[in-house]
PAZAPA-4460 file (N, C-alpha, C; in steps of 0.05 Angstrom, whole numbers, plus 32768, in hexadecimal, padded with zeros to 4 digits):
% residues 185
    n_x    n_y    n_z   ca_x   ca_y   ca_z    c_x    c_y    c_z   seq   type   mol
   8891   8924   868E   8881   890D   8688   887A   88FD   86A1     1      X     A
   888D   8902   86B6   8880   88F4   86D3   886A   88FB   86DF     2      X     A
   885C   890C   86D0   8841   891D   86DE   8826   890E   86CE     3      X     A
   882D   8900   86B9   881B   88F7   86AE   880B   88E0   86BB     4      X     A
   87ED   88E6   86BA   87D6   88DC   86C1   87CC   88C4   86BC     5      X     A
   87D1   88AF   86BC   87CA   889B   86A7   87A8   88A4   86A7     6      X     A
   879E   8896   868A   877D   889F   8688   8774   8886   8690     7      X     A
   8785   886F   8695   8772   8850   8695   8768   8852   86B9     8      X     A
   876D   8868   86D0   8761   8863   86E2   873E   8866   86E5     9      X     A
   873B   8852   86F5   871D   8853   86F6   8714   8872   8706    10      X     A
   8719   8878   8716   871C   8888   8729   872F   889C   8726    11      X     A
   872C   88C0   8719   8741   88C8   871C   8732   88DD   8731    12      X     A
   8751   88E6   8748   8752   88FC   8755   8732   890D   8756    13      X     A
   8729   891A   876D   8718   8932   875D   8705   8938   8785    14      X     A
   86FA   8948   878A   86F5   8954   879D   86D8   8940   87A8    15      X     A
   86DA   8939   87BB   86BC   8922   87C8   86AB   8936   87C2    16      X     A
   86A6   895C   87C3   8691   8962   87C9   8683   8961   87B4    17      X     A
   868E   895E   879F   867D   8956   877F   8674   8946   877A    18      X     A
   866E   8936   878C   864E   891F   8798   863F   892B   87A0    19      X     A
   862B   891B   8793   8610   891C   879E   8608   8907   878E    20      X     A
   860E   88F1   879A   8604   88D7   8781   85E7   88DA   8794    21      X     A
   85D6   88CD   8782   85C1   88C8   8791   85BD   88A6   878C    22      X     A
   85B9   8896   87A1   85B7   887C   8799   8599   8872   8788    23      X     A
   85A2   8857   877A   858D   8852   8765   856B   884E   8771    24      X     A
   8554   8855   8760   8542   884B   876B   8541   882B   8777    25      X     A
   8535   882B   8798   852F   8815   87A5   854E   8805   87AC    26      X     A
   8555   8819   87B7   856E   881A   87C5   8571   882A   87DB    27      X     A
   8586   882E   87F0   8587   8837   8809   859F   883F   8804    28      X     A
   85A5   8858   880F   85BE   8861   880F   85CF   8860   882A    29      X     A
   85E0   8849   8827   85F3   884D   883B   8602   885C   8843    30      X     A
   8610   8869   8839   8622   8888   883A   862C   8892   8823    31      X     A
   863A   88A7   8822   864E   88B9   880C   865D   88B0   8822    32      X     A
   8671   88AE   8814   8692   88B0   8821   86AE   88BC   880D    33      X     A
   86B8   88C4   8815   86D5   88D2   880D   86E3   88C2   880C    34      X     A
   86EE   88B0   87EC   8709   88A0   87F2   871C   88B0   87E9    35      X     A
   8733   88A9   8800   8752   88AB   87F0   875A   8895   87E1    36      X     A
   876D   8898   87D2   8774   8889   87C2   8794   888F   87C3    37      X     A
   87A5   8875   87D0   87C5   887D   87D8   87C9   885D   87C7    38      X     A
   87E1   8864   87AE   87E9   8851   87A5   87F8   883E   87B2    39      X     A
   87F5   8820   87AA   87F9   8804   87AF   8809   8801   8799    40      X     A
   8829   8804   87A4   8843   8801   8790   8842   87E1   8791    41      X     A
   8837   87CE   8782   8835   87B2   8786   884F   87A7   8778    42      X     A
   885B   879D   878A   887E   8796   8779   8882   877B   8762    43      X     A
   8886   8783   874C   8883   876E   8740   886A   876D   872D    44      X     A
   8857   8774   8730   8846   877D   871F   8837   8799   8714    45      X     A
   883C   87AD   8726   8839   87C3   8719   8841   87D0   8707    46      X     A
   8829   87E2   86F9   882A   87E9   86DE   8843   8801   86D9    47      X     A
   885B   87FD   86CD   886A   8810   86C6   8867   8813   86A7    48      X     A
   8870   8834   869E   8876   8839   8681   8891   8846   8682    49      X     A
   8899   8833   866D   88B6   8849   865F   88B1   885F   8654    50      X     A
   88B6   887D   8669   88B3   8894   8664   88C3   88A3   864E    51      X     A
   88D3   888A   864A   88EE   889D   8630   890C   889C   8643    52      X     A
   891B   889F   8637   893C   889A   863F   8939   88B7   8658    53      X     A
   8931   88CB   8650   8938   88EB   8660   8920   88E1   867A    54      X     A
   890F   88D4   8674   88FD   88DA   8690   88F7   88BF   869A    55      X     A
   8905   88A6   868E   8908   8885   869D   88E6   8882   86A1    56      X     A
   88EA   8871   86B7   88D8   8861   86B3   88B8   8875   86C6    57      X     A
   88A5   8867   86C8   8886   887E   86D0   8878   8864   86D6    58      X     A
   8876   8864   86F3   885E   8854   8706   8842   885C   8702    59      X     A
   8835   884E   86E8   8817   885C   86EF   8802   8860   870C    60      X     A
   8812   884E   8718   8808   8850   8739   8814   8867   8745    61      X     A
   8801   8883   8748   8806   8896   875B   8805   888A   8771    62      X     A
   8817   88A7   877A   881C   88A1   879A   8803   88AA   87A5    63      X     A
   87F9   88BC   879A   87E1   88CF   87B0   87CF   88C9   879E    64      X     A
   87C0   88BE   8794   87A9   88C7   877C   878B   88DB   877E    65      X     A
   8793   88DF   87A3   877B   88FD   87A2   8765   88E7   87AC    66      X     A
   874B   88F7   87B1   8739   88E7   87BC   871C   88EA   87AB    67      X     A
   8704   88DD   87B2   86F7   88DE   87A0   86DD   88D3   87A2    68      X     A
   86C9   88DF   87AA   86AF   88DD   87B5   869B   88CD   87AF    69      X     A
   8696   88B6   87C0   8684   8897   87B4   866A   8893   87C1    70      X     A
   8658   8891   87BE   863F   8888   87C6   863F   8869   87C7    71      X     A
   862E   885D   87E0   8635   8849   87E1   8613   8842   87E1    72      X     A
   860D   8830   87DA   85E8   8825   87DC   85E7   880B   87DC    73      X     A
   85D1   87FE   87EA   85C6   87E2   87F5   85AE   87E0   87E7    74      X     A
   85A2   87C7   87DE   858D   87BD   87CB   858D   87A3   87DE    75      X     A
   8578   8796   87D1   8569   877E   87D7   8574   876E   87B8    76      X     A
   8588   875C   87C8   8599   8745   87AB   8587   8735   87A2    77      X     A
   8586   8728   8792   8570   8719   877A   856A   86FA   8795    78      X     A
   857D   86F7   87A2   8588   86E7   87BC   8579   86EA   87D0    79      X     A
   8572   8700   87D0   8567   870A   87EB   857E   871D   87F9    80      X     A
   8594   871D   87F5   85A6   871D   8807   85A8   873E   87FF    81      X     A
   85BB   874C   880B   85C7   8762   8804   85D8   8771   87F1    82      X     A
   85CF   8773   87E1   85E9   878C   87CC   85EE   87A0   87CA    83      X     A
   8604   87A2   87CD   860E   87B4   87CA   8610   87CD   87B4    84      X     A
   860D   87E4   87B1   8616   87F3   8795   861C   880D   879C    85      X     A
   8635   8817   8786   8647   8824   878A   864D   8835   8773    86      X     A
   8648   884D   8780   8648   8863   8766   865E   8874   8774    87      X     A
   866C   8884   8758   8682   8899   875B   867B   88A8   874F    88      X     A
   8688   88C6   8755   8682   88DD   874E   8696   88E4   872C    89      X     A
   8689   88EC   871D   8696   88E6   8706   869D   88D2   86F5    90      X     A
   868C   88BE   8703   8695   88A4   86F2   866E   8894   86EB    91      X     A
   866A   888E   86D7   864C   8882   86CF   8650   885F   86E0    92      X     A
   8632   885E   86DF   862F   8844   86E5   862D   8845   86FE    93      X     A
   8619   8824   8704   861D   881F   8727   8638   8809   8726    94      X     A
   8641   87FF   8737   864E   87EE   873D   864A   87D5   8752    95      X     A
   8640   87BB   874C   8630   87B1   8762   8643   8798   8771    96      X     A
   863F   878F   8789   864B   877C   878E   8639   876B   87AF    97      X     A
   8633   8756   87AE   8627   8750   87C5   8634   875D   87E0    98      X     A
   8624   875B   87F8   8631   8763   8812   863D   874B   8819    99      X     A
   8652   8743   881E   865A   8736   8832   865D   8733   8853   100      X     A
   8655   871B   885B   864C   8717   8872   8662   872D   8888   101      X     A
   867C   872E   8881   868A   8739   8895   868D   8764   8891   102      X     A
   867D   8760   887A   8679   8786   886A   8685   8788   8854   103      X     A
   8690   8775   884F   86A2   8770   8840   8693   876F   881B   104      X     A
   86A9   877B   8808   8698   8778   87ED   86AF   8776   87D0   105      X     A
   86A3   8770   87BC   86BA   8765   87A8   86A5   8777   8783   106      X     A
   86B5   8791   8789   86A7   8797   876E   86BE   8788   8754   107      X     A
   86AD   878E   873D   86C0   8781   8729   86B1   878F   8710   108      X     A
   86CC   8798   86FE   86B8   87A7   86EE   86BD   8794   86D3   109      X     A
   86AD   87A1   86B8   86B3   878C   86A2   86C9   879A   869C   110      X     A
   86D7   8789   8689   86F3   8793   867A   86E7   87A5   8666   111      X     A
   86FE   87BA   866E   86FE   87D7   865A   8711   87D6   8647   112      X     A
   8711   87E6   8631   8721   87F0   8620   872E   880C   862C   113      X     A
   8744   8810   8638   8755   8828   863C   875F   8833   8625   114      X     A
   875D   8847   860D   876B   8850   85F9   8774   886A   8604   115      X     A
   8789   8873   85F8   879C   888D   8605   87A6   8887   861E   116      X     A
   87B6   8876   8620   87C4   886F   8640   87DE   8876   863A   117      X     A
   87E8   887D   8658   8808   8877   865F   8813   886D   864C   118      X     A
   8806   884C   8649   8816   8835   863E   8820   8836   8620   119      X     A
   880D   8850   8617   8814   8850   85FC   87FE   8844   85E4   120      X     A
   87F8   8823   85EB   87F1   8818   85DF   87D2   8814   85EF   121      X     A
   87B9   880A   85E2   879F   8804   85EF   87A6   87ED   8602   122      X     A
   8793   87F7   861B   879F   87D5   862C   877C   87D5   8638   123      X     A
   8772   87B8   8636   8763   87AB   8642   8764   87B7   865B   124      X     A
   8750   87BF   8672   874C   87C6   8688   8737   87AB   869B   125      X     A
   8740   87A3   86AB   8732   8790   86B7   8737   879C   86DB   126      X     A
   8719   87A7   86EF   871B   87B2   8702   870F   87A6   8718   127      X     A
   8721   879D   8735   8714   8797   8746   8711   87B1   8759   128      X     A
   8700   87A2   8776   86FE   87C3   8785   86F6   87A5   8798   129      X     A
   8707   87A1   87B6   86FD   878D   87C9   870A   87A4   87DF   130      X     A
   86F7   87A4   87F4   86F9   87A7   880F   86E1   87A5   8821   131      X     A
   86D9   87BC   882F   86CB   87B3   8849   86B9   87D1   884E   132      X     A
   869D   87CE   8857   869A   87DE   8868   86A2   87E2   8887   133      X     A
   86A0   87F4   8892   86AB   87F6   88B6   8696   8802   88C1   134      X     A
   869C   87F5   88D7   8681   87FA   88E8   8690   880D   8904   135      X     A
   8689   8814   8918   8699   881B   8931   8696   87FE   893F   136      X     A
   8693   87E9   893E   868B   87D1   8943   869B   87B7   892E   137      X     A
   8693   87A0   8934   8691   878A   8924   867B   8793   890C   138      X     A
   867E   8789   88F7   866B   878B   88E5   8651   8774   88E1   139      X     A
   8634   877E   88F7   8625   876D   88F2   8608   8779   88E9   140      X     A
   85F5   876E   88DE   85E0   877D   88D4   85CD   8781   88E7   141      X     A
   85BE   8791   88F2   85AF   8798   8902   8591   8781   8900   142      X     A
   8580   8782   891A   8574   876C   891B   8561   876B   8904   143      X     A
   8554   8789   88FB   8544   877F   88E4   8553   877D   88C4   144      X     A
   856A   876D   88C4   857C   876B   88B2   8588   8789   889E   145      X     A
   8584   87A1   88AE   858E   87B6   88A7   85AE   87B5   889E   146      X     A
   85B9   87CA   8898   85D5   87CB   889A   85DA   87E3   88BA   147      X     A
   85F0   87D9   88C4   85F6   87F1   88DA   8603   8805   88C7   148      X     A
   8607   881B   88DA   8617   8838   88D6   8635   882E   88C4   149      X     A
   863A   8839   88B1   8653   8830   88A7   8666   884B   889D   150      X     A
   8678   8844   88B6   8685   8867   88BA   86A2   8867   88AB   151      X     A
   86AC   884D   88A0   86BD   884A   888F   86BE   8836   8877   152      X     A
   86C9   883D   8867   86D9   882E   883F   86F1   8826   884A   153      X     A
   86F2   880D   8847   870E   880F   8841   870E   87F5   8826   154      X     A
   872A   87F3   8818   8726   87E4   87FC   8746   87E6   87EE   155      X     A
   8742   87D5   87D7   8758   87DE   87D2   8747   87D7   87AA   156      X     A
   8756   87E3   879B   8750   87E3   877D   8760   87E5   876B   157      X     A
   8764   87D7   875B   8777   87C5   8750   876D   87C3   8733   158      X     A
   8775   87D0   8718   8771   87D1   8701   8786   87BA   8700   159      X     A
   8780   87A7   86ED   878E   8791   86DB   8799   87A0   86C2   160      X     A
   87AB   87A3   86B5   87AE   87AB   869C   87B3   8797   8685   161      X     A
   87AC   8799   866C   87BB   877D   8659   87C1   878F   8645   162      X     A
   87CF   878D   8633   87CE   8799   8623   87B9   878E   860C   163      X     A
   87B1   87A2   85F4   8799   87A0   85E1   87A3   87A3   85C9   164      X     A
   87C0   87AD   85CD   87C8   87B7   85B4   87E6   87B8   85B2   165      X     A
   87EF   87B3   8595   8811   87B4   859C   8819   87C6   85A4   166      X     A
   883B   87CA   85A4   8848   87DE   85A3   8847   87ED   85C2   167      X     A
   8847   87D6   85DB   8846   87ED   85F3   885A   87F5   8604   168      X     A
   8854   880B   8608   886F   8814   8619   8866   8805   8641   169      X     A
   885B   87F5   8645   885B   87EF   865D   8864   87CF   8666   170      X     A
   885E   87D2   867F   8869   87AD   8684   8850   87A7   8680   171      X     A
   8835   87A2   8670   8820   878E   866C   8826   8772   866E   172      X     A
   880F   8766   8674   8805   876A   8689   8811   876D   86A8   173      X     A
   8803   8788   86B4   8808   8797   86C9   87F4   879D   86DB   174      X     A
   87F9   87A4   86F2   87D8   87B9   870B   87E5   87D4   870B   175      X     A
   87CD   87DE   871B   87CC   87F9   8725   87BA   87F3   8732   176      X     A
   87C8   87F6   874E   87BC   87F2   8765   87B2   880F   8779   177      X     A
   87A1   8808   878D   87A4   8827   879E   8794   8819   87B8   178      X     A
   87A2   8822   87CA   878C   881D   87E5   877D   8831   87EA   179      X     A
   875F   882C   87EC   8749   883B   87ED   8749   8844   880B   180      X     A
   8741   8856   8814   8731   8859   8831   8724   8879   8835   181      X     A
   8713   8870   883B   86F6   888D   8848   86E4   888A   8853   182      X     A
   86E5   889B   8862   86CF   88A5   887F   86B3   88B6   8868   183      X     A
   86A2   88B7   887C   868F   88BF   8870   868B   88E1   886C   184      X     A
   8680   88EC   885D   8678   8909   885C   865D   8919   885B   185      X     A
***
């Protein structure tokens, strides 16, 4: 039972080369990149389930969760300013979040319904995704307000859990955390 997968991750495991997002019309593609995904044992709030008396307790936070191939794209914000959007391989939808002045960005998704989890019971899913693009440099926009070369991800993503439904075998509310990071491909 310690091998079990929880299904509430946004992101599971699976090979970068099975991208080929293509970014949305009237957008610019900043890169594909390869993230890893190495769990963030957050003390005190991470998500555990009571596996049963014979197999104790089950950190839905893997240690390794495998890596997993993202397209990253720039738009023209309703602002003027820069946005961001962010597609994964195997997963629908864009994901958008302004650029921040330092490369920096704050996705947030709507709250999901997780059914068939670890936890046993349905748990509310609520998802952030904050980090940074990397530059070989400081991160500044080129003079005709371009983006520079962005040769690294780094991030960290953080499912909220609540529970939705009685009867759960977990500590609700809980995270499942993971520190993101990838170079480009």
């Amino acid at each position: 039972m310690r091998n079990l997968l929880p299904l509430l991750l946004l992101l599971a495991a699976g090979c970068p080369e099975e991208t080929a997002l293509q970014c949305p019309a009237n957008t610019n593609l900043i890169g594909q990149y390869a993230l890893g995904f190495t769990g963030n044992h957050d003390a005190g709030t991470e998500c555990i389930a009571d596996a049963g008396a014979d197999a104790g307790p089950l950190k839905l936070t893997l240690d390794d969760a495998g890596t997993k191939g993202a397209t990253f794209c720039s738009a023209t914000a309703l602002d003027g300013g820069i946005e961001l959007q962010l597609l994964v391989a195997g997963k629908g939808g864009v994901r958008k979040s302004p650029l921040l002045d330092d490369g920096g960005f704050h996705f947030a998704s709507e709250t999901v319904l997780a059914q068939g989890t670890a936890c046993i019971c349905d748990v509310s899913d609520s998802e952030t995704m904050d980090g940074f693009l990397l530059t070989t440099g400081p991160f500044t926009l080129r003079p005709d307000g371009g983006l520079p070369v962005v040769t690294q991800v780094v991030a960290t993503l953080t499912d909220q859990l609540v529970a939705a439904s009685p009867n759960c075998n977990c500590n609700v509310p809980c995270t499942v955390t993971y520190n993101l990071s990838g170079s480009s491909f």
